[in-house]
N, C-alpha and C positions, 0 to 999 in steps of 0.2 A: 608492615603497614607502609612506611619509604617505600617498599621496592614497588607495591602495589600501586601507588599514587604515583609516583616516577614511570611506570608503566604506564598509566592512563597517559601522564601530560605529552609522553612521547609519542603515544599513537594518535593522539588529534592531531604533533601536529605533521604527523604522515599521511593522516586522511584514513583513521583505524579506528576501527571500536574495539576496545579489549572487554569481554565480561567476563571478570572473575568473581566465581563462587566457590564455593567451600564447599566439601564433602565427608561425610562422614565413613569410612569403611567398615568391612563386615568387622573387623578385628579390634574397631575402636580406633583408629588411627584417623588424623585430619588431613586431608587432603587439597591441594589449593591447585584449584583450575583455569585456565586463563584461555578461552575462544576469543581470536584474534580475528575479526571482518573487515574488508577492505573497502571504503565509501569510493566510491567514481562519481564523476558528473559527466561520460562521456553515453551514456546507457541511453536504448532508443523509448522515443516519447511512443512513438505510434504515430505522431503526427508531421504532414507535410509543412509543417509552418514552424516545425522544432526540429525537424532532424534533415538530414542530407537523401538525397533521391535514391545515392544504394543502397540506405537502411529500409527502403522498403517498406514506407509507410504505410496500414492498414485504415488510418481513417480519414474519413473523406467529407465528413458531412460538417453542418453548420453549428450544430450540436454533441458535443461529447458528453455521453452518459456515465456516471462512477458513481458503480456500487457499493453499497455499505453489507456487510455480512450478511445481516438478517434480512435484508434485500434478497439473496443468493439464496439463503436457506429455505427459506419461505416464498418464496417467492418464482421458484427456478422456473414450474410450467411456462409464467408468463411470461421468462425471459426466454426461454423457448422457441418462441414465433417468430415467424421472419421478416414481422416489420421491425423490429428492435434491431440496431444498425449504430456503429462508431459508439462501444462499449470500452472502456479501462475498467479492466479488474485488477487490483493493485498486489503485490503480494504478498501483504497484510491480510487480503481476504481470503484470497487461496490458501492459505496457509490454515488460516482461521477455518475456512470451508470444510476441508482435508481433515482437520483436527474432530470438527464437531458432526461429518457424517461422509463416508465417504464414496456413496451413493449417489450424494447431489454433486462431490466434487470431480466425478467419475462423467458427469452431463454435465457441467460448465467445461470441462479442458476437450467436452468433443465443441462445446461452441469457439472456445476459441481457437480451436483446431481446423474448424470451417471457415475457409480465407473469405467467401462470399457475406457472412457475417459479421467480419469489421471489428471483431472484439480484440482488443491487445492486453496482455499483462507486461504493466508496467513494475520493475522492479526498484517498490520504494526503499523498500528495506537496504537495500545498497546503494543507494544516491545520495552524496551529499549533499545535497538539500530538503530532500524530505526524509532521511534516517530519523526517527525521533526515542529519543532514549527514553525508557522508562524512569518517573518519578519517584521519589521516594513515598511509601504508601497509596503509591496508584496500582488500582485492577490492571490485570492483563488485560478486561475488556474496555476499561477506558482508554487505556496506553494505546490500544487500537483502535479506535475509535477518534482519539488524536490523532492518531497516525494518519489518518485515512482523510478527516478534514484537512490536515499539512499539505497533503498532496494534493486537494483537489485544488489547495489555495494559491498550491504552487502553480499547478496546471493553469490558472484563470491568472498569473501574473506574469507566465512565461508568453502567452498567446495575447493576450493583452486587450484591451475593447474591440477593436479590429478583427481578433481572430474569432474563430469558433466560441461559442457558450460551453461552460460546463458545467452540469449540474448532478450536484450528490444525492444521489434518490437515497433515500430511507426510510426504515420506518420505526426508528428508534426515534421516540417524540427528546429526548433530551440531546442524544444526539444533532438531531436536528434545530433546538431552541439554542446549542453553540454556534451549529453553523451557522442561523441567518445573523447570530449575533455578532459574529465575526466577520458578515457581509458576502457569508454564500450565496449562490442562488442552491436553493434545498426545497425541492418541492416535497412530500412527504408521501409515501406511499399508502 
């Protein structure tokens, strides 16, 4: 228990997430697992107004759009078309995407593979500032769903009123009653 908690307090303050769990063997034996994640805050935004000119910023527009899962899932025909321009998929959603069909995530990584369509995955999961650790007694799919407003909230604090708008499409109706409460812009799909 010391060595476990001794292990967390040292990797925050390296800029680490340790998650250790428990396992149980075929044999009956306990086994103790400890995945070590390294947080950066040097990771590119996708945007000219947050990053440097050689990271090669993919969005351009006055608007950045950021998907929420059920967005992607449901949703991918209409993200499809080629008016839809300066996309963040985060990769909380890819991941999420990946996990629950891997059809639809097989045609999101050819759009953000299309440099002409503007779409970047931002990698929240590794940034110290929108890593968001899972709660005690929270869903995966809430913990995601945090995840993904942290980021957007980050995104609209890093750019500022000046810069681009960024708005959380979904079409999760609670999801979206946290965002506007937290003062997203969240129009609802």
């Amino acid at each position: 228990s010391w060595r476990v908690d001794h292990m967390a307090s040292l990797g925050q303050s390296l800029g680490t997430v340790n998650r250790v769990f428990v396992k149980r063997t075929r044999r009956g034996q306990v086994k103790t697992f400890v995945r070590q994640q390294y947080l950066r805050d040097d990771l590119p935004t996708g945007s000219p107004y947050l990053d440097e000119p050689h990271l090669e910023p993919r969005l351009m527009g006055s608007t950045y759009l950021l998907l929420d899962t059920n967005v992607v899932l449901h949703q991918i025909d209409l993200l499809e078309r080629p008016v839809l321009r300066d996309v963040i998929i985060l990769q909380t959603v890819l991941d999420e995407v990946r996990h629950n069909k891997v059809s639809v995530h097989k045609r999101l990584r050819a759009l953000v593979d299309d440099a002409s369509r503007r779409f970047h995955v931002f990698c929240n999961e590794s940034h110290r500032e929108t890593f968001t650790r899972r709660e005690a007694g929270e869903s995966p799919n809430d913990r995601n769903d945090r995840a993904i407003r942290a980021a957007g909230s980050w995104y609209a604090s890093q750019l500022g009123p000046s810069g681009p708008k960024v708005l959380l499409l979904t079409n999760d109706r609670d999801n979206l009653r946290k965002a506007v409460a937290a003062g997203a812009a969240a129009p609802g799909v």
